[in-house]
C-alpha positions as CSV (number, residue, x, y, z in Angstrom):
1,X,-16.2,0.1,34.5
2,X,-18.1,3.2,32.9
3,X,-16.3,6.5,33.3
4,X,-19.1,9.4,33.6
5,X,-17.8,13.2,33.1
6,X,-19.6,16.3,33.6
7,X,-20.9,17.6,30.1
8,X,-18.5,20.5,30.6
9,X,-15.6,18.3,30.4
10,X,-16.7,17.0,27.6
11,X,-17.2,19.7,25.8
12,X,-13.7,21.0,26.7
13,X,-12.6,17.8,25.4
14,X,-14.0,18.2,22.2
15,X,-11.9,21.0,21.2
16,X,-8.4,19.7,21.6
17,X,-9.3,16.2,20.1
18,X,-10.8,18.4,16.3
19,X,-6.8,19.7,16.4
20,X,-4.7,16.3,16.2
21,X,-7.7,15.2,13.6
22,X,-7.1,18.2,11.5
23,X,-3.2,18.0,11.9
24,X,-3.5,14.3,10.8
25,X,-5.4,15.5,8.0
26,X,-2.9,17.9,6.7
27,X,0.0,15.7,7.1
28,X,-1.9,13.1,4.6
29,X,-2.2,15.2,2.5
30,X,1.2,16.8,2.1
31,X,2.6,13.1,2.0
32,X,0.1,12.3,-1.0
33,X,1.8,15.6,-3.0
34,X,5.6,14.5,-1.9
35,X,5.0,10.5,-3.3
36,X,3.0,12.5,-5.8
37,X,6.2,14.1,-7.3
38,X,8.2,11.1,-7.2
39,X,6.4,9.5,-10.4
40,X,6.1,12.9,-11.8
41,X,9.6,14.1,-11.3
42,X,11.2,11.0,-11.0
43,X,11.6,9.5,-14.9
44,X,13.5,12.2,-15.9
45,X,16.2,12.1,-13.0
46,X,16.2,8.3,-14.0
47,X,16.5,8.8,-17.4
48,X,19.5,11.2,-17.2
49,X,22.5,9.9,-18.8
50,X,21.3,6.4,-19.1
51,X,20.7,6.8,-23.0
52,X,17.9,5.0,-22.5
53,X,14.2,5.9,-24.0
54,X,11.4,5.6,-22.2
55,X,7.2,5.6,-23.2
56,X,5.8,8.7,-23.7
57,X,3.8,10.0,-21.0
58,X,6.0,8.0,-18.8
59,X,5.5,10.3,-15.6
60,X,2.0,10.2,-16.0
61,X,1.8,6.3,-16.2
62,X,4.1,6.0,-13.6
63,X,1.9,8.4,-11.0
64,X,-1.2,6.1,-12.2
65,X,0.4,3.2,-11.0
66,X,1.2,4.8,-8.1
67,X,-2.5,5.1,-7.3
68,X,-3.2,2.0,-8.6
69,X,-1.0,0.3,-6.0
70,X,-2.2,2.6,-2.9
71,X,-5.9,2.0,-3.7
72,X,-5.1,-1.7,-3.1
73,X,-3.2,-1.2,-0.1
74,X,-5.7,0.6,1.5
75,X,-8.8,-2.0,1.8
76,X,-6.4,-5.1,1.8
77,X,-4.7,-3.4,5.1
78,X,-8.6,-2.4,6.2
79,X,-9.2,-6.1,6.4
80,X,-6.3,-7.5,7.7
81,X,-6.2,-5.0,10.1
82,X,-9.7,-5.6,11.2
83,X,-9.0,-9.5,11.5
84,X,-6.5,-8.9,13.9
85,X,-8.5,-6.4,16.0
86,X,-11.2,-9.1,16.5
87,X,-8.4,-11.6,17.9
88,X,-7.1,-8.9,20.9
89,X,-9.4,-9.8,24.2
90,X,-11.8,-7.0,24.9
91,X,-11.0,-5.1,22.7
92,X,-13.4,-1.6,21.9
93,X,-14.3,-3.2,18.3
94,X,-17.3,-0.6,18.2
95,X,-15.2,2.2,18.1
96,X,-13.3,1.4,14.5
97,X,-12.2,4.2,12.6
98,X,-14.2,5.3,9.0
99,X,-13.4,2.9,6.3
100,X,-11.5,4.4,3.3
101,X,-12.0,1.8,1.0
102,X,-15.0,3.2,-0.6
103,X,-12.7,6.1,-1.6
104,X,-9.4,3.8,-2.1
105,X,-12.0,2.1,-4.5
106,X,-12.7,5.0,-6.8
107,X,-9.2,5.9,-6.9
108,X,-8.5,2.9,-7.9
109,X,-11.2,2.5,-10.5
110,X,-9.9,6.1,-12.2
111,X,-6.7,5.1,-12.4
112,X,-7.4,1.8,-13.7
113,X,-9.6,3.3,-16.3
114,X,-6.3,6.3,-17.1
115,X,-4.3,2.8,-17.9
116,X,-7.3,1.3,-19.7
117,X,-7.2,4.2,-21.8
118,X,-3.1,4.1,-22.8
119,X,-3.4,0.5,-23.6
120,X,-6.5,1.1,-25.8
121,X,-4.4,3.8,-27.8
122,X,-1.1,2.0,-28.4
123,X,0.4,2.2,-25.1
124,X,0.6,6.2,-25.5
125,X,-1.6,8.8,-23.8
126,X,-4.6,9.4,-25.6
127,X,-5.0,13.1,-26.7
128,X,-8.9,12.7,-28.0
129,X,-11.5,10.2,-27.7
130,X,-11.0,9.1,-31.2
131,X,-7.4,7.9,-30.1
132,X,-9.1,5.0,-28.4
133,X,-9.6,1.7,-29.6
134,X,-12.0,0.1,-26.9
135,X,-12.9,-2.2,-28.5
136,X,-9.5,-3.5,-29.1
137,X,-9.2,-4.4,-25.3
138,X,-10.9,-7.5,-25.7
139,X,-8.4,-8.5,-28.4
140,X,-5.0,-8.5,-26.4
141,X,-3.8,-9.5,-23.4
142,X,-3.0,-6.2,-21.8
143,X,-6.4,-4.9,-23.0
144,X,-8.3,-8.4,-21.3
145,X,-5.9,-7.1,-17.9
146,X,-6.4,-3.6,-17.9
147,X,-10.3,-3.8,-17.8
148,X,-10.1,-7.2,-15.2
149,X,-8.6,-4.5,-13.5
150,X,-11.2,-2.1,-14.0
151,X,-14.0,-4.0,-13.4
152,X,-12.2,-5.2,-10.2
153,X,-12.1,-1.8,-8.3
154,X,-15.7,-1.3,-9.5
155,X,-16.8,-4.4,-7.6
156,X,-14.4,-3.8,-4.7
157,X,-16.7,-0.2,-4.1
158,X,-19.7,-1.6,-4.0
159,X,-18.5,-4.8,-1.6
160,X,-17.1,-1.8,0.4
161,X,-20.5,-0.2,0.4
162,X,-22.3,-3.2,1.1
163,X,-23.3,-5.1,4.3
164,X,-20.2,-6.9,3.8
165,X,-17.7,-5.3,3.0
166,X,-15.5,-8.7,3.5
167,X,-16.3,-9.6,0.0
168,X,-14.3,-7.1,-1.1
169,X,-11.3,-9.6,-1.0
170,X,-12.1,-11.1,-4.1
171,X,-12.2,-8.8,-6.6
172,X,-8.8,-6.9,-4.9
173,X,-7.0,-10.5,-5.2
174,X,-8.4,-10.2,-9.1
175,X,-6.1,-6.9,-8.9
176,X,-3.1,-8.5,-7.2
177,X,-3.3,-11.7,-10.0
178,X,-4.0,-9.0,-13.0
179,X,-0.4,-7.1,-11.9
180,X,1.4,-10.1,-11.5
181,X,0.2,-11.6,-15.3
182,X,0.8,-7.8,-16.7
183,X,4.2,-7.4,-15.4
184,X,5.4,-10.9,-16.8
185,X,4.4,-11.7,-20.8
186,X,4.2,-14.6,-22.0
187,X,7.3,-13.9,-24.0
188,X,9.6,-13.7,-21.1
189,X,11.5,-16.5,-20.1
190,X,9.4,-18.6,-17.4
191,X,6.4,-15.9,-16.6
192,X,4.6,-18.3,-14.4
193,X,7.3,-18.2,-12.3
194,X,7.7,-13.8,-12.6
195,X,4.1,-13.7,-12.4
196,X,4.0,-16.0,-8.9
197,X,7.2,-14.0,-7.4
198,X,5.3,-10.9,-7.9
199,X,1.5,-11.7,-6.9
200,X,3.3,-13.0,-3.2
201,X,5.1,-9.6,-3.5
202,X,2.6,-7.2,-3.7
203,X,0.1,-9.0,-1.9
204,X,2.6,-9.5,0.8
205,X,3.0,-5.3,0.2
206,X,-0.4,-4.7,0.4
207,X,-0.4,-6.1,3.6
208,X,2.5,-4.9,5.4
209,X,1.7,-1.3,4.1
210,X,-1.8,-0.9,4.4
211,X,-2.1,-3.2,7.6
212,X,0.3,-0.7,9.2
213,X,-1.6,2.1,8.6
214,X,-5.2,1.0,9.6
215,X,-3.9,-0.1,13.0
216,X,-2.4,3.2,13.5
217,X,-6.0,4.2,12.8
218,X,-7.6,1.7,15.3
219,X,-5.1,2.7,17.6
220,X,-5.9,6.4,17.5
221,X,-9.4,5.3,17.6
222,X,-9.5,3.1,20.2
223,X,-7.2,5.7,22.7
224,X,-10.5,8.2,21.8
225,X,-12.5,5.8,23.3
226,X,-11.2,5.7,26.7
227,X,-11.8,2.8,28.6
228,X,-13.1,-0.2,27.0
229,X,-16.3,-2.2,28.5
230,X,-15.9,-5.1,30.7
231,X,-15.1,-8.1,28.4
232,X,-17.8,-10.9,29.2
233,X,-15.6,-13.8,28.6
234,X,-12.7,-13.1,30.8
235,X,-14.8,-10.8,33.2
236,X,-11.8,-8.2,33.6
237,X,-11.8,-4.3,31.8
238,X,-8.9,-3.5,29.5
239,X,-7.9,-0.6,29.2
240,X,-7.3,1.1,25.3
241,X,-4.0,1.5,26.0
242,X,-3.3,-2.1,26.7
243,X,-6.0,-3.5,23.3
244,X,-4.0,-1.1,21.4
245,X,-0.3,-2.3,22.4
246,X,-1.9,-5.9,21.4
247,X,-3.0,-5.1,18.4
248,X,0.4,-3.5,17.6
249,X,2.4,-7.0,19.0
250,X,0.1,-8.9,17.0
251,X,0.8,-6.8,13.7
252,X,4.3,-6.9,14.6
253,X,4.7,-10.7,14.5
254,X,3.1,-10.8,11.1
255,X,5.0,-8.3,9.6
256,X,8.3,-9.9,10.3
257,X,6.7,-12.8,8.2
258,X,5.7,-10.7,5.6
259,X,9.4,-9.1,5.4
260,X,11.0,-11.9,5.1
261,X,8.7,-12.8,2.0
262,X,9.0,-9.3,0.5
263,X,12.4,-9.2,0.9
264,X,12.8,-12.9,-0.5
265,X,10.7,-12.1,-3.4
266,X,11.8,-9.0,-4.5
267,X,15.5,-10.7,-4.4
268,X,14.8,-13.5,-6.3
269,X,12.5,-11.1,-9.0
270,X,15.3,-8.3,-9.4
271,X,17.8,-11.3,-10.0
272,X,15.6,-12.3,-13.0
273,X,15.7,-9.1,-14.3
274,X,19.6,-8.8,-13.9
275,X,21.9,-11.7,-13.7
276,X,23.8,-11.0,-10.0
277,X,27.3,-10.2,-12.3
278,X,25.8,-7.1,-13.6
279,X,23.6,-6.3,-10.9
280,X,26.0,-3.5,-9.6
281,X,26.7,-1.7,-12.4
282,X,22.7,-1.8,-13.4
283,X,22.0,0.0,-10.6
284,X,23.7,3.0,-11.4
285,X,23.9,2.6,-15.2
286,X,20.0,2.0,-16.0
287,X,16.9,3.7,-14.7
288,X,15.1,1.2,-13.4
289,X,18.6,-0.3,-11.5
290,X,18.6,3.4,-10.0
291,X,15.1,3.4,-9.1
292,X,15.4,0.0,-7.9
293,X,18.5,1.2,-5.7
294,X,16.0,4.1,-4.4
295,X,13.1,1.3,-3.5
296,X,16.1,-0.3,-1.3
297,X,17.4,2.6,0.3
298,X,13.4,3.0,1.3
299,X,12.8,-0.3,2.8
300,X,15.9,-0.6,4.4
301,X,14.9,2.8,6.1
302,X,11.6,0.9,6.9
303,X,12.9,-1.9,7.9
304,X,15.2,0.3,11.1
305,X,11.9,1.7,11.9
306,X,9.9,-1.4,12.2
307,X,12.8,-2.4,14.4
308,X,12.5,0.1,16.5
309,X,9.3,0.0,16.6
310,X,9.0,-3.8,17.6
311,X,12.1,-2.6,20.4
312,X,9.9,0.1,22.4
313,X,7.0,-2.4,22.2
314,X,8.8,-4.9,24.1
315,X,11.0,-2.7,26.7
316,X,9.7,0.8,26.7
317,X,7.8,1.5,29.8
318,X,4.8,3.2,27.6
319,X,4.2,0.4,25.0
320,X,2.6,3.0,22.7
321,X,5.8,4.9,22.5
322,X,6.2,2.2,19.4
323,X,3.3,4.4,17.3
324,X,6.2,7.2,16.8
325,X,8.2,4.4,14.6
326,X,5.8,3.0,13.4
327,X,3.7,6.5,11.9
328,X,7.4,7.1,10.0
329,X,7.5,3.8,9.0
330,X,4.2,4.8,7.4
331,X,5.6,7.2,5.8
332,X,8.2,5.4,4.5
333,X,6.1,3.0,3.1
334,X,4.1,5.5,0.9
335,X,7.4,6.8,-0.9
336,X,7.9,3.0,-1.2
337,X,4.9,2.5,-2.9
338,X,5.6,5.9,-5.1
339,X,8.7,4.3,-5.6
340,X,7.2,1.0,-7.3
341,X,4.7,3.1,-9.2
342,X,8.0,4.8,-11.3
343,X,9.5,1.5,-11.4
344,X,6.6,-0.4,-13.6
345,X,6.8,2.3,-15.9
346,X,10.7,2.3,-16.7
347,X,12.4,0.5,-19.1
348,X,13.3,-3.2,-18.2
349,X,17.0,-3.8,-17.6
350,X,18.9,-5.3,-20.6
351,X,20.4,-8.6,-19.6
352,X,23.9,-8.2,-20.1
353,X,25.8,-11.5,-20.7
């Protein structure tokens, strides 16, 4: 069924639909400068009392990483969003949002280079070009990661650019392995086994975070649409209402998946780091056990939204009553991922015996 409205209409229509956009708009961006401040502001409040030392230019490395880890949620969620969209019946797949993964991708790529950079001066920040040893890169481990990881976001912007922007998958999985082999040396006891625990973890991340907020994005999308066209293989209309609380119920399933594997990951990594008698007094005692106690407090915030969430799509009369949750849980998710970007750059727990 085709819905025709007089042009008037539609030009009144237009108006009030720029306002959310803009409002949207402005919301991302003040939740970008609030997870912003987390890796700024954070190492210090860590650091307090701990008589630990951290890196110089900790803050700094710790707000890369931050970006690092949001320019790979981004596409990854792109795709896995758009895989599910294709699998809800009649759905209005013409009217997809705009990709951000051409932009996730250079944000990416500078940040990559920012770490490229401390890595080729010593692990410090560079203060002049002649700080730099590039050349070095090739020589070490880190240096042989940092630019994999480089080169990586480079080739994810132009698959994003392409005609298929699919490909993109492989050079963002060479991200995912690079952060998993960086944060476990080969000096630490059993790194194939950190390195594995952490490559499920933030792919598993990836997922659940950027997958969230591309559907939101479809759904908003999708309700702009209106109606969608009759679907030729079942012959019925579906309304966007009803493609969009599909989507969502499809999400939903997965996510609970990918919880349990965050959740059984990040368990079995932290318990690695500190054997489970000194686990509690690490997490008040050391930075990264009081960051680590901030990450919780975050997902276990998430997690009662995505419950809520999953409740109102089940009962609630209006099925899309579930996007209030769920665009919280969004948020939630970002100062999670802030959160992880200030926990790479701490110092590693000391093992007490």
């Amino acid at each position: 069924m085709t819905l025709i409205r007089p042009t008037a209409e539609a030009a009144d229509a237009s108006g009030p639909a720029r306002r959310p956009a803009a409002g949207r708009a402005v919301a991302l961006l003040v939740l970008v400068a609030v997870a912003a401040l987390i890796p700024l502001l954070g190492p210090r409040t860590a650091l307090d009392g701990t008589g630990e030392a951290a890196a110089p230019g900790v803050s700094g490395i710790a707000l890369l990483r931050a970006a690092l880890f949001a320019a790979l949620c981004v596409p990854v969620g792109e795709l896995f969003a758009a895989r599910l969209a294709r699998r809800v019946p009649g759905a209005p797949l013409e009217h997809a949002p705009r990709s951000w993964a051409p932009y996730a991708a250079a944000v990416g790529f500078v940040a990559a280079l920012g770490l490229a950079s401390v890595v080729a001066t010593g692990n410090l920040l560079p203060h002049h070009l002649s700080d730099m040893d590039v050349g070095g890169l090739y020589q070490s481990r880190d240096g042989k990661l940092a630019l994999l990881e480089v080169n990586a976001f480079l080739a994810a912007g132009l698959c994003a650019l392409s005609r298929r922007p699919a490909a993109q998958v492989w050079p963002l999985a060479a991200v995912a392995l690079a952060e998993a082999l960086r944060a476990h040396p080969a000096p630490e006891h059993g790194p194939l086994v950190g390195s594995g625990l952490t490559l499920v973890h933030v792919t598993c991340a990836a997922l659940w975070t950027g997958g969230l907020l591309h559907v939101l994005r479809i759904l908003s999308a999708w309700r702009a649409s209106g109606e969608t066209e009759t679907a030729e293989k079942a012959g019925t209309a579906v309304s966007a209402d009803a493609a969009g609380a599909a989507l969502l119920g499809l999400y939903a399933r997965v996510a609970a998946v990918l919880f349990a594997a965050l959740t059984a990951t990040g368990v079995w990594s932290a318990l690695r780091r500190m054997p489970p008698g000194t686990v509690l007094d690490q997490l008040t005692a050391t930075s990264y056990g009081r960051a680590l106690l901030a990450k919780l407090v975050l997902v276990a915030a998430v997690a009662v939204l995505a419950l809520l969430a999953r409740l109102r799509l089940r009962r609630a009369a209006d099925r899309l009553s579930a996007c209030v949750p769920a665009r919280a849980e969004v948020v939630a998710l970002g100062l999670v991922v802030a959160v992880s970007g200030l926990l790479t750059a701490l110092p590693l727990p000391i093992r007490w015996s």
